[in-house]
Backbone as a printed PyTorch tensor [residue, N CA C, xyz], in Angstrom:
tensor([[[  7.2740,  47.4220, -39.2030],
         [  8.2110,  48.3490, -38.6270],
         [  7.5230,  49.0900, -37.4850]],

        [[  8.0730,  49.7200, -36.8040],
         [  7.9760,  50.4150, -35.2000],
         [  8.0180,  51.9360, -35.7770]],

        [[  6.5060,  52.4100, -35.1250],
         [  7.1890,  53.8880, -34.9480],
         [  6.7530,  54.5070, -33.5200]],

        [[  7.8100,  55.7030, -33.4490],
         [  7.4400,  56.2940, -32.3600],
         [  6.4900,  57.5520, -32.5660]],

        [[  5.6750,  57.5960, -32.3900],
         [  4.5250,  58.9270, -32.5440],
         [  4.9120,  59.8720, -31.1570]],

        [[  5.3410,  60.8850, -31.1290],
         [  5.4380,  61.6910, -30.0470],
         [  4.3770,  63.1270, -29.9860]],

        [[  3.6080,  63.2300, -29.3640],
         [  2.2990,  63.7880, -29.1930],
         [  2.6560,  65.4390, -28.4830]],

        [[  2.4480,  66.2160, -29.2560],
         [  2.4880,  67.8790, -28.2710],
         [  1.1230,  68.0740, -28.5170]],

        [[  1.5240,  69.3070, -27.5910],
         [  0.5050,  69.9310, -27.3580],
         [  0.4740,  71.5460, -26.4570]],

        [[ -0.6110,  72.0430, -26.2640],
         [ -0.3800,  73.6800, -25.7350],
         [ -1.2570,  73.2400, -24.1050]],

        [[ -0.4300,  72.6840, -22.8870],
         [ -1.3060,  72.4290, -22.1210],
         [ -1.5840,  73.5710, -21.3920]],

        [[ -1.4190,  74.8470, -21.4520],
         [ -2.5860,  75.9840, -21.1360],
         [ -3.5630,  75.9050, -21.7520]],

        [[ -3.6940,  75.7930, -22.8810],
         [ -5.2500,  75.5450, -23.7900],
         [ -5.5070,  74.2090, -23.2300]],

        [[ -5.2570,  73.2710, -23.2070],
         [ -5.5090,  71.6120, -22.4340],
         [ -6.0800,  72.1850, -21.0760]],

        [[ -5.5810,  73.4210, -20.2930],
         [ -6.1780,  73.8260, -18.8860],
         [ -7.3310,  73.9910, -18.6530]],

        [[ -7.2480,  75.6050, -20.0080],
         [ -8.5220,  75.8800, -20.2440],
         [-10.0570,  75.2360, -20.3350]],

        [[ -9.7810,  73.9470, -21.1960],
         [-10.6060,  72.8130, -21.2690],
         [-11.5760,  72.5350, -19.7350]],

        [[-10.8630,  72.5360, -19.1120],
         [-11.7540,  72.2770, -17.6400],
         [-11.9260,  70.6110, -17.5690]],

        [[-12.2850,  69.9540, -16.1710],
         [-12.3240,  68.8680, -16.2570],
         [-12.8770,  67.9390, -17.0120]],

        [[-13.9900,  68.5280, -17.5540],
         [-15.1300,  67.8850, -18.5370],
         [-14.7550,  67.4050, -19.5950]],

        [[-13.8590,  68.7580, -19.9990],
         [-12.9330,  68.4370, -22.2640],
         [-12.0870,  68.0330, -21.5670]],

        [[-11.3580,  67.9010, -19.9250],
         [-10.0250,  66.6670, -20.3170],
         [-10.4580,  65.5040, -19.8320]],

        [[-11.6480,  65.1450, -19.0160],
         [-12.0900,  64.0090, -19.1220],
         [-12.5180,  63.5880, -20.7320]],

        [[-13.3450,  64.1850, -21.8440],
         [-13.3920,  63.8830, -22.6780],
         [-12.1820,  63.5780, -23.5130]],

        [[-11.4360,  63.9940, -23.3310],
         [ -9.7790,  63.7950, -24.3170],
         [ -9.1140,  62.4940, -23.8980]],

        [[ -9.5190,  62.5040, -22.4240],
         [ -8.6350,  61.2820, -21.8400],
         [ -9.5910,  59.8090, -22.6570]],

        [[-10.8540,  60.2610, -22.6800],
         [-11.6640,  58.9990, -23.3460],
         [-11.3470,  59.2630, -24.9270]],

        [[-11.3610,  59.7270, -25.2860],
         [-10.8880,  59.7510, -27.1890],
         [ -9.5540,  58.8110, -26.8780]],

        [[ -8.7720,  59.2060, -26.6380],
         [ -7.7350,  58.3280, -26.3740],
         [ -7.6210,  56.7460, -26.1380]],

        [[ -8.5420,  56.8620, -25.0470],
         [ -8.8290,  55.0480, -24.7120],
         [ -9.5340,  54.7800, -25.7850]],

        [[-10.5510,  55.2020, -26.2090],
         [-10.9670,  54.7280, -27.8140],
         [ -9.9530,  54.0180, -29.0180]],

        [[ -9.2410,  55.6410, -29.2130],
         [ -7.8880,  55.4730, -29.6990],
         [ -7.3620,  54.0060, -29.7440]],

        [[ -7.1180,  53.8410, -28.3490],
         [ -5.9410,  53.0900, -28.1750],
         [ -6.5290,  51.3220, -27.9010]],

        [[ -8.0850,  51.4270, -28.1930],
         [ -8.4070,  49.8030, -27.4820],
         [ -8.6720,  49.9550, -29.6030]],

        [[ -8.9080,  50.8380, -30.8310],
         [ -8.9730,  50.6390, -31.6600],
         [ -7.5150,  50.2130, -32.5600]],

        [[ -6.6550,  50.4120, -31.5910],
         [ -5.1810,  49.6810, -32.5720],
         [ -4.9930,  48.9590, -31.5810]],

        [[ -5.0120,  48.2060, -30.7490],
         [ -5.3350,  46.9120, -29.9480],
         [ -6.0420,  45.8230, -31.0370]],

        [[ -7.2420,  46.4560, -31.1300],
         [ -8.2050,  45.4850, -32.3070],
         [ -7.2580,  45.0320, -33.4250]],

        [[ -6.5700,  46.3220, -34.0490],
         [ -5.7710,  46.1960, -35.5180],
         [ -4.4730,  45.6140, -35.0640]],

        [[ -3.7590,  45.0750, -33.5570],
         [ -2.6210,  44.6850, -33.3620],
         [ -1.5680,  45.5440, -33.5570]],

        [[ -1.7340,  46.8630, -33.2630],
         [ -0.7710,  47.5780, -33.9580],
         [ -0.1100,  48.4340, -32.9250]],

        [[ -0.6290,  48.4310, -31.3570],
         [ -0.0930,  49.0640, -30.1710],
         [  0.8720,  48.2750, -29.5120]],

        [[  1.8670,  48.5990, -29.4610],
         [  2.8870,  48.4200, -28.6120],
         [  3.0850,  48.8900, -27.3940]],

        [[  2.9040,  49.8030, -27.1130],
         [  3.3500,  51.2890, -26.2360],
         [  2.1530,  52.1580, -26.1730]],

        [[  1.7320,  52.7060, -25.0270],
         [  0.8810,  54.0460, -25.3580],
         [  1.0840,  54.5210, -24.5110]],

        [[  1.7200,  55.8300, -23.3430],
         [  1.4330,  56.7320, -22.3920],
         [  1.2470,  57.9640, -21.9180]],

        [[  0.5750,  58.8090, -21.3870],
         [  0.9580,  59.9810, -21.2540],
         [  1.6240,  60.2000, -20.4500]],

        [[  2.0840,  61.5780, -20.2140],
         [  3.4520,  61.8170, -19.9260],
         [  2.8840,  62.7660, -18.5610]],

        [[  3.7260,  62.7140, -17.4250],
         [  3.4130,  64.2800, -16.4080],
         [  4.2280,  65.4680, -17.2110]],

        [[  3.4790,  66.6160, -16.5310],
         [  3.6600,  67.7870, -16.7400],
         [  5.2800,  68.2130, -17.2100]],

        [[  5.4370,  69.0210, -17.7880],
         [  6.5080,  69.7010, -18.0280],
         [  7.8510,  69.9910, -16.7190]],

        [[  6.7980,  70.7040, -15.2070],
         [  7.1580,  70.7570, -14.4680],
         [  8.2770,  69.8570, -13.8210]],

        [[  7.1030,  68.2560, -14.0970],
         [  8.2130,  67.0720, -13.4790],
         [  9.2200,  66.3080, -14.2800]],

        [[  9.6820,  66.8460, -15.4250],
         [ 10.5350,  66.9970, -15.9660],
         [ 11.4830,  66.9910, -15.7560]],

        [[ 12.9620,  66.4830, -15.9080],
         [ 14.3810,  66.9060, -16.0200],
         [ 15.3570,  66.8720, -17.3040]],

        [[ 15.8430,  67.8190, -17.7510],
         [ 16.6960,  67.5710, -18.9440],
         [ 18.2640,  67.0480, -18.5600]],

        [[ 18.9970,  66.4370, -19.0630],
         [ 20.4880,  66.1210, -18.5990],
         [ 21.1870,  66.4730, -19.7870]],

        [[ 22.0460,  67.5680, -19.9980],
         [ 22.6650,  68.2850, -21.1810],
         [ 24.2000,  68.3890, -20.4320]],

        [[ 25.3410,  68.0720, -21.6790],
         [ 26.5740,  67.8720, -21.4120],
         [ 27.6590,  68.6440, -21.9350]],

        [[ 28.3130,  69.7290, -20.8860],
         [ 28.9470,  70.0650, -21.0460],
         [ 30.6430,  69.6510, -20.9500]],

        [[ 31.2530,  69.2340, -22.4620],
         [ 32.1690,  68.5070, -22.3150],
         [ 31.9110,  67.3990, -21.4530]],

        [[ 32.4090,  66.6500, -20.6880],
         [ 31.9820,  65.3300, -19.5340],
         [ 31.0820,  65.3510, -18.7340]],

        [[ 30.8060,  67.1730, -18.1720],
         [ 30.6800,  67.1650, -17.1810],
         [ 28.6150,  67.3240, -17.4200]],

        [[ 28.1670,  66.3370, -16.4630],
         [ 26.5250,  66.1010, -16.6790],
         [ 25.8250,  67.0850, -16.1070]],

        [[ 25.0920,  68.2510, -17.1130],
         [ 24.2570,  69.3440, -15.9070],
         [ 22.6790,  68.8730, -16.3510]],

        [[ 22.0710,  68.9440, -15.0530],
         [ 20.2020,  68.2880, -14.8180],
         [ 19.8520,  69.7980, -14.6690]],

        [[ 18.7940,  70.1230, -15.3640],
         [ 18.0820,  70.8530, -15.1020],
         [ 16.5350,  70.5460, -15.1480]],

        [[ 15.8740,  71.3420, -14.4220],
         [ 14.2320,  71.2430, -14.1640],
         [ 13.4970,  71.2290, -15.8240]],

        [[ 13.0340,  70.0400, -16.1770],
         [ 11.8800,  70.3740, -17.4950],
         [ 12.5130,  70.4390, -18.4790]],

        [[ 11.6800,  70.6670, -19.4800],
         [ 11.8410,  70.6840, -21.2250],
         [ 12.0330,  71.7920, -21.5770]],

        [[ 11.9720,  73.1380, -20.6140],
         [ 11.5160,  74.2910, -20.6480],
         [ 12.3420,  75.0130, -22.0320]],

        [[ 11.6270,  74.8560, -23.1380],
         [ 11.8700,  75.5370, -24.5730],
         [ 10.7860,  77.0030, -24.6350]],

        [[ 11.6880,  77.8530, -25.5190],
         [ 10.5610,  78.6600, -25.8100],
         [  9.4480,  78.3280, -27.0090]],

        [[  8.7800,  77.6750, -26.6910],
         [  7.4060,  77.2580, -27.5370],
         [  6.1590,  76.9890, -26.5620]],

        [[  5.2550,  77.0800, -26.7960],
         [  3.7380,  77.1430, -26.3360],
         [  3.7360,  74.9980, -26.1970]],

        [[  4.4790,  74.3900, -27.3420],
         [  3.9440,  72.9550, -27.2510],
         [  5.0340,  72.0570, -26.4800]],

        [[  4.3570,  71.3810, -26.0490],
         [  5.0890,  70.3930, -24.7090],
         [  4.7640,  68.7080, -24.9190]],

        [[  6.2610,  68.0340, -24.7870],
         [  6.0320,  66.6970, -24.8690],
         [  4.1930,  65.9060, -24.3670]],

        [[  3.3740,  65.5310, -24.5230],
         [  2.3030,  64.8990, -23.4410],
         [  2.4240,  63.6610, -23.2800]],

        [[  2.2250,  63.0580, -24.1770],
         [  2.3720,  61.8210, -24.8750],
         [  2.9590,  60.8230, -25.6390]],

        [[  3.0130,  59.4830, -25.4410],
         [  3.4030,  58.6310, -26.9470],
         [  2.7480,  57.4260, -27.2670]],

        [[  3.1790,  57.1330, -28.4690],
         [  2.4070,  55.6170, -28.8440],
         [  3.9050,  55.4790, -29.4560]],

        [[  4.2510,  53.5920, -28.9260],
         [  4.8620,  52.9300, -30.2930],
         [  3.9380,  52.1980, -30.7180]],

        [[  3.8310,  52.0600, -32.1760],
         [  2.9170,  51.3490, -32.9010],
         [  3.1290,  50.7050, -33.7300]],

        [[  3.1320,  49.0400, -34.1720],
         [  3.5750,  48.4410, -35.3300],
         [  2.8950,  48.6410, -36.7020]],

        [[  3.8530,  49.2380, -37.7510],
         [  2.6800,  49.4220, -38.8060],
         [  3.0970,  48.8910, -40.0150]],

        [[  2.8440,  48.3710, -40.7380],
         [  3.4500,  47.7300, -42.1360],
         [  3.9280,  48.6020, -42.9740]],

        [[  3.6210,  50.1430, -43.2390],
         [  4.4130,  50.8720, -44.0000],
         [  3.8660,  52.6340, -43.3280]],

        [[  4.8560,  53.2510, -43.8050],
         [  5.0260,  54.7360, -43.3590],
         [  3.4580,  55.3830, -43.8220]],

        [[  2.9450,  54.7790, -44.8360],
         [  1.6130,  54.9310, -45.1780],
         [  0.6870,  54.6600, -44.0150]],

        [[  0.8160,  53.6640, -43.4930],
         [ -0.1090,  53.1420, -42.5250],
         [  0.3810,  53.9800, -41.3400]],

        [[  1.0100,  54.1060, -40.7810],
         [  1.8820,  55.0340, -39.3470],
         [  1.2580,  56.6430, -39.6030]],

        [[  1.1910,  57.2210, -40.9800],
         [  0.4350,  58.4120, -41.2510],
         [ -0.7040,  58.5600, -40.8090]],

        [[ -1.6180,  57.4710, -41.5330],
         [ -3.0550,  57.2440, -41.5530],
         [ -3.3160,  57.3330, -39.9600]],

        [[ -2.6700,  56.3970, -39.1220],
         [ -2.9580,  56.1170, -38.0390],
         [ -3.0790,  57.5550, -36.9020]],

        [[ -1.7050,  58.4680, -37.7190],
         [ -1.2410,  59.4960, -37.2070],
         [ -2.3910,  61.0300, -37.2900]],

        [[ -2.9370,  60.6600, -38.5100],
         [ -3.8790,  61.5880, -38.7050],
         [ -5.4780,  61.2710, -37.6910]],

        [[ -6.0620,  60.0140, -36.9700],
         [ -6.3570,  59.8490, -36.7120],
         [ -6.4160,  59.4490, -35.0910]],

        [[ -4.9750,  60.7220, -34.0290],
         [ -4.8310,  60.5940, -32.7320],
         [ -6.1800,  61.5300, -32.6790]],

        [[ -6.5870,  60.7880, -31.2980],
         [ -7.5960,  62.4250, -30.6100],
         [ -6.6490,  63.5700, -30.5020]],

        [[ -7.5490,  64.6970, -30.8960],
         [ -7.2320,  66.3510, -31.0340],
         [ -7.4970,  66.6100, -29.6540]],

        [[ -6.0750,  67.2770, -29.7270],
         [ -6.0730,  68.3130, -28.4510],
         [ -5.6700,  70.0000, -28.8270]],

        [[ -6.3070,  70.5570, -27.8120],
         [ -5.1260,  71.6500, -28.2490],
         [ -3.7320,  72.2070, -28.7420]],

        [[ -3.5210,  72.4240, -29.7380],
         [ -2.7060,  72.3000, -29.9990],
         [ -1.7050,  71.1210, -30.3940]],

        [[ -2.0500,  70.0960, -30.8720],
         [ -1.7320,  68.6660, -31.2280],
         [ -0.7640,  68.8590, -32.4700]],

        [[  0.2670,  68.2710, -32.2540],
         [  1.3200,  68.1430, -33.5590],
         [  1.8330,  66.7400, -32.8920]],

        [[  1.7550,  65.8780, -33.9100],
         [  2.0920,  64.2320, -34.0160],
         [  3.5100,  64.1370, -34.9530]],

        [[  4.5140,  63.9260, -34.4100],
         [  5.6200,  63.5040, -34.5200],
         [  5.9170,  62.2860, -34.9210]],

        [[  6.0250,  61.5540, -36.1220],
         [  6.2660,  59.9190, -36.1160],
         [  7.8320,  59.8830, -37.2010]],

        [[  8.2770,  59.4240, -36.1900],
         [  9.4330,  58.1660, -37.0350],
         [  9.5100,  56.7900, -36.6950]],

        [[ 10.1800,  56.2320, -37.4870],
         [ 10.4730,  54.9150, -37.4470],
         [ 11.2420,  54.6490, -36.7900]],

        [[ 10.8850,  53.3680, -35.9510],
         [ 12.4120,  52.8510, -35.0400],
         [ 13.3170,  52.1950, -35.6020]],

        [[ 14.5870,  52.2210, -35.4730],
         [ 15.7900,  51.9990, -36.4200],
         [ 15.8130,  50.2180, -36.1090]],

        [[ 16.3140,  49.5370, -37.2210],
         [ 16.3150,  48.3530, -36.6590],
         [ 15.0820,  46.8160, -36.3580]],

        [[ 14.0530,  47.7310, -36.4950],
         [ 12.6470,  47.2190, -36.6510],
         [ 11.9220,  46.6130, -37.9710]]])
């Protein structure tokens, strides 16, 4: 089965980091991601731009309004995703407990319907 892991995070604390901890984060990641390569289990992996370049499309009755970003009141912001093939919700956990840490990191996984 397919899941989608959707990755937040607090990218003011990600700022803070300085180039060094987000060059280091960006390599945990490629680690990450050439280690479920090995296990066959990556489908999908990307990060995402900023919040900024963002657009939401929310519908009022028919009519389609775009606005700039995700802009919620919370500190955590889409960054990232992986789809990943995993043989059971057990395995998609495991995998899940084991993204590189960022600031503020909360890993989101469901299953893709149909998979």
């Amino acid at each position: 089965m397919k899941y989608l892991f959707l990755l937040y995070g607090d990218p003011a604390a990600e700022a803070a980091l300085g180039p060094e901890g987000r060059a280091a984060m960006v390599d945990d990641h490629r680690r990450f991601s050439a280690m479920l390569r090995e296990r066959g289990a990556i489908v999908l992996g990307e990060a995402l731009e900023g919040p900024e370049e963002s657009r939401t499309v929310r519908f009022d009755g028919d009519s389609p309004v775009v606005t700039d970003g995700p802009f919620l009141e919370a500190k955590e912001v889409l960054g990232g995703l992986y789809v990943l093939e995993c043989a059971s919700t057990d395995e998609a956990i495991d995998l899940a407990k084991r993204v590189p840490r960022s600031p503020g990191l909360v890993v989101q996984l469901s299953p893709i319907a149909g998979t």
